[in-house]
N, C-alpha and C positions, 0 to 999 in steps of 0.2 A: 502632554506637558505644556505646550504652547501657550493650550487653550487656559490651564491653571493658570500660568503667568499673565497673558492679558488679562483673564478676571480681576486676577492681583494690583495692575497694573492703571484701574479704568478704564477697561473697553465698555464699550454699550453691547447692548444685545446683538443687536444687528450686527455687528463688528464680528463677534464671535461667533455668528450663525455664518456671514459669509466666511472665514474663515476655515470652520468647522465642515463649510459648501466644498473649499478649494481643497482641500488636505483629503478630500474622504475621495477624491479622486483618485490618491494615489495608494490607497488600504489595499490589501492582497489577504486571502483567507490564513488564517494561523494552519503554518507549517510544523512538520516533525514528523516522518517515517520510520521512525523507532518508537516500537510499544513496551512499556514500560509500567510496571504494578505499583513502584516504590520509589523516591527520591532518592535512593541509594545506587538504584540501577541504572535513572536515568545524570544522575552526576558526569559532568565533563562527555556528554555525549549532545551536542547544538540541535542533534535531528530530534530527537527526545523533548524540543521542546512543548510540543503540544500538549502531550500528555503529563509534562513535568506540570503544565499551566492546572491542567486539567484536579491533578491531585492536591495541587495545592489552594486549588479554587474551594476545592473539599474540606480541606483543611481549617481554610479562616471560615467558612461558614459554620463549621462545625467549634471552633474555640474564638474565634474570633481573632481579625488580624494583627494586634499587637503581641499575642502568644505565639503567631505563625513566626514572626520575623522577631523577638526572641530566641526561640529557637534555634533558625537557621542563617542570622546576620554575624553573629561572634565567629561562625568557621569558614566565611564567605571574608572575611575584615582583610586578610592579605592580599587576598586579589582584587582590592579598589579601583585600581588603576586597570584591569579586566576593561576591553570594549571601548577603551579612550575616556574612562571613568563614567560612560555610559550606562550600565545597569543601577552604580550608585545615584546619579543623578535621576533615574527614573523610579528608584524607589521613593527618592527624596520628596519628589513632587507626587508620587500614590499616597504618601502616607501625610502629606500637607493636603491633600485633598479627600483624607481618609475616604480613597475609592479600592475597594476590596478588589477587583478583578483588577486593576492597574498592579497593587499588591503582590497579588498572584505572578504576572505578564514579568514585573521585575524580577523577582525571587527565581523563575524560571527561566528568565536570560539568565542570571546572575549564575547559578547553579548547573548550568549546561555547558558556560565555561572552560575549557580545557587549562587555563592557564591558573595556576597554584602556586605561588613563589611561598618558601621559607621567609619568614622577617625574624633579620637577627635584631637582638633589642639593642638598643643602646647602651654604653658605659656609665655617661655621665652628660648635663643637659647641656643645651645650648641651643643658638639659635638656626633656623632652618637655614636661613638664607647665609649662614657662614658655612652649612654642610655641605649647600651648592657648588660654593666657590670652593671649594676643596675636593671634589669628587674626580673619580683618575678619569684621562682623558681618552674617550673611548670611542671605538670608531664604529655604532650602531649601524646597520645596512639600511640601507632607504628601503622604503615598501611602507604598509600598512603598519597603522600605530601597535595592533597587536603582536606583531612580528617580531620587532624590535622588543619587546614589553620577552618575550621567549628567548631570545639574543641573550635580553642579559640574566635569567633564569638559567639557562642550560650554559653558559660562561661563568655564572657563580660572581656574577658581579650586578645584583641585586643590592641596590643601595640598602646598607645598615638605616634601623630604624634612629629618630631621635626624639628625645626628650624635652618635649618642647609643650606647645598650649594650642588650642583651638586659633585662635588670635594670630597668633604666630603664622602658622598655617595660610590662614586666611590674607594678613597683611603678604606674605611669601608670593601668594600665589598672585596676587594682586602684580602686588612687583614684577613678577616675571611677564604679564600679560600685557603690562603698560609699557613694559621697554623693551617686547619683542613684538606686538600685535600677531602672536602666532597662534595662528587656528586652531592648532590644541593646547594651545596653553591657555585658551581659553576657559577650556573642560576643567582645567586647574583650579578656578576661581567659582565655577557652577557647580563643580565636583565637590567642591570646602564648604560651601553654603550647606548641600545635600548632605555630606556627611554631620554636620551641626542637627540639623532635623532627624539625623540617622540616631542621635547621641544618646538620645533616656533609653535606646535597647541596647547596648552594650554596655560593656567597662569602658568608661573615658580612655584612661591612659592607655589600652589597646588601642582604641580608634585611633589617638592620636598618633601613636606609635605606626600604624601601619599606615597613617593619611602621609606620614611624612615619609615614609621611604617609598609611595607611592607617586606622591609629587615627585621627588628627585629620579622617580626610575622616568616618570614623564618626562622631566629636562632632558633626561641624554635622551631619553629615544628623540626628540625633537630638535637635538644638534647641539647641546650645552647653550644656549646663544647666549652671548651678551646682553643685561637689563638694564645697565647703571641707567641711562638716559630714557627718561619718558615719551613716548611717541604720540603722535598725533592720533585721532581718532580714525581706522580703518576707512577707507575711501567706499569698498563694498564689504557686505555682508548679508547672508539669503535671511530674510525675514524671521524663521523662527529660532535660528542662535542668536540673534540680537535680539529679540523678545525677552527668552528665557536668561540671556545673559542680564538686561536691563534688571529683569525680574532680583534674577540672583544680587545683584548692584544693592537695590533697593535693601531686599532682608540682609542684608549684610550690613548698611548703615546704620540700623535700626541697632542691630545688636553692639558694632563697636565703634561705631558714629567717625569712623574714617571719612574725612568728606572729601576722597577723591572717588570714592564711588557714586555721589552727586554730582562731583564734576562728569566721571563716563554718563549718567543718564540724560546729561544735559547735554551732551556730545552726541553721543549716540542721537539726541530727537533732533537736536540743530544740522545734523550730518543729513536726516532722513533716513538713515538705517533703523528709527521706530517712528509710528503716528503720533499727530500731535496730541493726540489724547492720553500718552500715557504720564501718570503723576509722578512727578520730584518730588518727595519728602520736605518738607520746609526746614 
């Protein structure tokens, strides 16, 4: 994913190749002790993932990967938020780099999954960031982001979807990132991009419908916090969520030409949390 976004980004070869030197340090062989014949079998079982990869590798060669993730993206759409919006964003960037095994890797995180919420639809539209401020004030358990994400599943207090737009979404998630600086609410903003790239395989109004009670289940697992006020740009952050963040900055300009996400990549390179070599959009 990284290495997509500094492509994206201007890096030079060399840049990418060390890069690609430092990161391949920390590769472990593809895991999963559960065998499994069928994508049905191996569903919401994480050891399965091998095999899950395995069949599905099969699959896009055999139809080719836009038919795979057809298929299997509309019954995956409610658990977005699954992984701290991690498997969405790694399909995001397989399918921006149309790399067929990346493809696969995603589809079989995404599908090993345990976590499945119901998304109730909406009544009537409006906008994200007034569903925020309204949502009951709930006291998520600290631990891991998927833990909480099961909290309010098995509590039945699964944010209601809303009826809202891409844009919407995306300005929402934005907001909330600028006036918390919180590590996952990060994922909110690279999550929104990725689902946009995710958009000609599904029905819109479903994506959007589940991006947004996805986003809001992300708010409370991460403390409801406060956004009114915009914060300074993060003092630290590890090299490749500021990459892929920067990255996500950029194709999000492009599409609704917000120019605070020019101002973060201009933060983000003046902070030194990216190289001076990656490009500002003019």
């Amino acid at each position: 994913m990284t290495l997509v976004a500094m492509a994206q980004l201007g890096a030079t070869d060399t840049a990418l190749a060390e890069f690609k030197a430092r990161y391949e340090q920390r590769l472990r062989p593809v895991f999963g002790d559960r065998k499994v014949g069928t994508i049905d079998e191996g569903q919401g079982h994480f050891d399965a993932f091998a095999d899950m990869r395995r069949i599905l590798k099969a699959e896009i060669a055999a139809e080719g990967a836009d038919k795979v993730v057809q298929r299997y993206l509309p019954g995956l759409l409610p658990s977005l938020a699954t992984g701290a919006f991690h498997p969405l964003i790694r399909l995001g960037f397989a399918l921006s780099a149309r790399h067929d095994t990346e493809v696969a890797s995603a589809l079989a995180y995404w599908l090993t999954s345990r976590f499945k919420p119901v998304i109730k639809m909406p009544e009537s539209q409006t906008e994200l960031t007034q569903a925020l401020n309204t949502l009951p004030n709930l006291e998520v358990p600290e631990g891991p982001f998927e833990r909480g994400l099961r909290f309010l599943q098995e509590q039945g207090s699964y944010p209601t979807a809303v009826s809202t737009t891409l844009e919407d979404c995306a300005r929402t998630s934005l907001d909330v990132y600028l006036g918390t600086r919180n590590f996952f609410a990060l994922h909110f903003v690279t999550g929104t991009q990725a689902a946009r790239v995710c958009a000609p395989y599904v029905d819109l109004s479903e994506l959007v419908a589940a991006l947004s009670a996805a986003i809001q289940a992300g708010y409370l697992v991460v403390g409801a916090p406060d956004f009114k006020q915009p914060l300074p740009v993060p003092a630290t952050l590890d090299e490749e969520h500021s990459l892929k963040y920067v990255y996500a900055c950029g194709q999000e300009y492009r599409e609704y030409g917000d120019p605070r996400y020019l101002d973060e990549m201009t933060g983000f390179r003046q902070a030194g949390l990216v190289p001076d070599w990656v490009q500002v959009p003019a």
